[in-house]
Phi, psi and omega in degrees: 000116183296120162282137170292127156309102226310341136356293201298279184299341130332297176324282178282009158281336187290332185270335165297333211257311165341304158262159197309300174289291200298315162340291192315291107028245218283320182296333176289324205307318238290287264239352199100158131053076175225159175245145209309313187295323170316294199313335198269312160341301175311288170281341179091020188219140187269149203338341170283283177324334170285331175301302195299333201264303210274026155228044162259290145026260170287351186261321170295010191052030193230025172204172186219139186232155172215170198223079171303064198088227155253026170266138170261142161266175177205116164222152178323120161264178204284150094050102198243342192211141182310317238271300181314318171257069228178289162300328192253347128336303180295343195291293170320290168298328182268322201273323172328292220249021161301169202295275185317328181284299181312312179287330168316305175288358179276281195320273186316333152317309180299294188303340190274335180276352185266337182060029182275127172231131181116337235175000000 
């Protein structure tokens, strides 16, 4: 198996960062934990496209999935490097206080005090 050049995997964190639904994506992970349907609820798009942005995602090295039955979980992974927590620093700091992103995390606040997974 050919390992990617730490070159190579910049690029794609830089390209993960790049779009809106992953951008999104990765600012809910920041709270933990979500399973696909939370996520699609949330945003509002539908389940292929939630899919399709979180294994662009595990292939840029900035999320992790684990499989619980027939649910997949998704959470950020940790930090392989300064330059990778550097970035997912930033996911907070730079990133709060856009609109969309701030409602998103409203929405994801609402469903977890509802303790409804799924629904």
């Amino acid at each position: 198996m050919k390992l990617a050049s730490p070159t190579t995997r910049v690029d794609k964190m830089f390209r993960a960062f790049s779009d809106r639904t992953r951008l999104r994506i990765l600012h809910l992970l920041q709270d933990g934990e979500m399973c696909v349907c939370d996520l699609q609820a949330i945003l509002a798009v539908p389940q292929a496209k939630v899919s399709r942005h979180l294994a662009y995602l595990r292939k840029s090295g900035l999320v992790k999935a684990r499989k619980e039955g027939l649910w997949m979980y998704y959470t950020l992974a940790p930090a392989r490097n300064g330059f990778h927590e550097k970035l997912l620093d930033c996911l907070g700091s730079c990133f709060g206080s856009v609109p969309e992103l701030a409602k998103d995390a409203e929405k994801r606040r609402m469903k977890k005090a509802s303790g409804r997974c799924c629904g």
